[in-house]
C-alpha positions as CSV (number, residue, x, y, z in Angstrom):
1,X,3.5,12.1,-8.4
2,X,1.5,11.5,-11.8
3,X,2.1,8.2,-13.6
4,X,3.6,9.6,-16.7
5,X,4.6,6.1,-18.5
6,X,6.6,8.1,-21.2
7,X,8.6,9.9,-18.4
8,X,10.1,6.8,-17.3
9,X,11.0,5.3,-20.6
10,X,11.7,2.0,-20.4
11,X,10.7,1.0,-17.2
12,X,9.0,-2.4,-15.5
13,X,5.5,-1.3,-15.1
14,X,3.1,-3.9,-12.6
15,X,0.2,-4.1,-14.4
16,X,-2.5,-5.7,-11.7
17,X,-5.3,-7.2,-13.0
18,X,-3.9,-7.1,-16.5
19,X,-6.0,-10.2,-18.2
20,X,-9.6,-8.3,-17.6
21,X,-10.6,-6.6,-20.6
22,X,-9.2,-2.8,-19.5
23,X,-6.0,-4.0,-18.3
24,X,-5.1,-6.4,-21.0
25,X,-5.3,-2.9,-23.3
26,X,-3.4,-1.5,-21.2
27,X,-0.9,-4.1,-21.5
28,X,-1.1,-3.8,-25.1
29,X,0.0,0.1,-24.8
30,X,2.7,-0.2,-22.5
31,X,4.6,-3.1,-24.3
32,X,4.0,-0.3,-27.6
33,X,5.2,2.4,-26.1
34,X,8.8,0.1,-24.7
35,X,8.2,-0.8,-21.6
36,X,8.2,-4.7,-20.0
37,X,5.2,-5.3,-18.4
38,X,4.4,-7.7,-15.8
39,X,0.9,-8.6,-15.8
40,X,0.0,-9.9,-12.9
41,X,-3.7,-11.8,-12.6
42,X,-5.3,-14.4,-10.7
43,X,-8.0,-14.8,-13.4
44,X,-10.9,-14.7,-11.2
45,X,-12.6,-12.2,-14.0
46,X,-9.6,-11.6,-16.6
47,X,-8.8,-14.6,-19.1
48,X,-5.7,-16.1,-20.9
49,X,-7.6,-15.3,-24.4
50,X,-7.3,-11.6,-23.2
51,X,-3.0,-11.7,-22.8
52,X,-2.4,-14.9,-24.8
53,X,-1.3,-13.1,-28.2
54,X,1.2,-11.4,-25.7
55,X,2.6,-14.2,-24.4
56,X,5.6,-14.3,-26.9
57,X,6.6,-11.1,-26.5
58,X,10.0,-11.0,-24.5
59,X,8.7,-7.8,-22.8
60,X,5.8,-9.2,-21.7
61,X,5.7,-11.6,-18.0
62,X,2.3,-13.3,-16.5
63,X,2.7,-13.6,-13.0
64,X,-0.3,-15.8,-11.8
65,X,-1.0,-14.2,-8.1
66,X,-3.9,-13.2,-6.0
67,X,-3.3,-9.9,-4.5
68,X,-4.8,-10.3,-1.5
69,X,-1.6,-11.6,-0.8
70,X,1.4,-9.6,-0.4
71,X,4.3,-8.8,-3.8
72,X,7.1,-9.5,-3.8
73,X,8.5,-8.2,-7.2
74,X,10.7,-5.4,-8.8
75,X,9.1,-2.9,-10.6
76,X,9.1,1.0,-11.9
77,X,5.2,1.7,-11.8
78,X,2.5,-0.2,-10.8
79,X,-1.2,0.2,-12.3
80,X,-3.3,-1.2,-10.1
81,X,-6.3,-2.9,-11.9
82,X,-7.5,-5.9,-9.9
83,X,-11.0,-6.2,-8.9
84,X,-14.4,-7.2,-10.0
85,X,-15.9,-4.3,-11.5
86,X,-19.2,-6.2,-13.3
87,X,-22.4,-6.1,-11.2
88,X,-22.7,-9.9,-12.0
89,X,-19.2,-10.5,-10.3
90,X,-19.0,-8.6,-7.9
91,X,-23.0,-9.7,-6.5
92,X,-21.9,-13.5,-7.1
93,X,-19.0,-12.9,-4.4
94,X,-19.0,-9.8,-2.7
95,X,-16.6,-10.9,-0.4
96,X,-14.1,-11.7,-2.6
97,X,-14.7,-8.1,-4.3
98,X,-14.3,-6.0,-0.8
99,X,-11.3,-8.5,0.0
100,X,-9.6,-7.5,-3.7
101,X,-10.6,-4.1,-3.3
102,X,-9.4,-3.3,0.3
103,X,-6.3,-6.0,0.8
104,X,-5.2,-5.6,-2.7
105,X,-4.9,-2.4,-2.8
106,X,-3.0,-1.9,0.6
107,X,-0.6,-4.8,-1.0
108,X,0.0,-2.8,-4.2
109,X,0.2,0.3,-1.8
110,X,2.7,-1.3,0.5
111,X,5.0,-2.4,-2.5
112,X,5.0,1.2,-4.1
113,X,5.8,2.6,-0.4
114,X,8.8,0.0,-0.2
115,X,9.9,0.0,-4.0
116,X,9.1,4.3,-4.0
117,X,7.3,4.0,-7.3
118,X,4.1,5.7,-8.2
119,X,0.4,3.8,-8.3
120,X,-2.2,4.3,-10.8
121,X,-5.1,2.9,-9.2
122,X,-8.3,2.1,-11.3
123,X,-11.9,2.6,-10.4
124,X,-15.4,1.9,-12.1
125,X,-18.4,4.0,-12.6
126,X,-20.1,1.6,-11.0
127,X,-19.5,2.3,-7.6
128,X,-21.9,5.3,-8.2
129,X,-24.7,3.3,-8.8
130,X,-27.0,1.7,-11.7
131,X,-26.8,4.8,-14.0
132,X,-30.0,6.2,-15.6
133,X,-28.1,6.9,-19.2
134,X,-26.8,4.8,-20.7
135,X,-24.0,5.2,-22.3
136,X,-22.7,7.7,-19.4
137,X,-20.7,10.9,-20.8
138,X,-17.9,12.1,-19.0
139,X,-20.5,14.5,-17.9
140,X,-23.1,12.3,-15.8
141,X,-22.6,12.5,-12.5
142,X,-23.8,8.9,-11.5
143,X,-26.4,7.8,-9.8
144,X,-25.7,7.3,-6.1
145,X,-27.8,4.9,-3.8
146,X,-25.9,4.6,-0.6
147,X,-28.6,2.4,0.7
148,X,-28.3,0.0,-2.3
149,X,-26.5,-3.6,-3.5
150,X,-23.5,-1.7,-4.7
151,X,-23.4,0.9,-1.3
């Protein structure tokens, strides 16, 4: 089912990882377009600069929560957001990174399956690789080293 936010006019939407840069945007879109939002972040990359102008809006909850632990929440959507995508994160603990990655995601999963509600779930060109344009088009392909830091 595609996550059509404006088809489900107002809902809850889970927004995971929503105090990193991308999903504190996002954040900013869905509370403009009607919807509450429950940012949910355990601040390991995102900031409270990122979400703090939010903070006052009734729409708007932080939850502060790792998930790599189970959710147990109410919700119409989730965007799933959470993990290190910088090279300089994710090399500093790549533990951490496969844990957010892989447990996170079959949390997020396991609380869609249970609540039926659809997943958007985020990725980042660099899983392909360090690119050899710079900025990348939607066109480039990537640059994939399976053999390398980021395989």
């Amino acid at each position: 089912m595609p996550l059509d936010a404006k088809s489900i006019l107002p809902a809850r939407i889970a927004v995971t990882g929503g105090a990193g840069f991308l999903g504190s945007h996002l954040c900013d879109l869905l509370l403009a377009e009607g919807h509450e939002v429950l940012c949910i972040d355990n601040f390991y990359t995102g900031t409270r600069r990122n979400i703090e102008h939010l903070l006052p809006n009734p729409r708007f909850e932080l939850m502060r929560h790792d998930v790599t632990f189970p959710l147990y929440i109410e919700v119409d959507a989730i965007y799933n957001l959470a993990c290190p995508a910088s090279p300089v994160h994710y090399q500093f603990d790549p533990v951490q990174t496969t844990k957010t990655s892989v447990i996170g995601a079959i949390n997020v999963l396991g609380l869609a399956k249970r609540l039926k509600v659809p997943v958007l779930q985020a990725s980042t060109s660099e899983i392909y690789g360090d690119p050899l344009e710079h900025p990348q088009t939607e066109a480039y392909w990537g640059n994939v080293n399976t053999i390398g830091p980021r395989a």
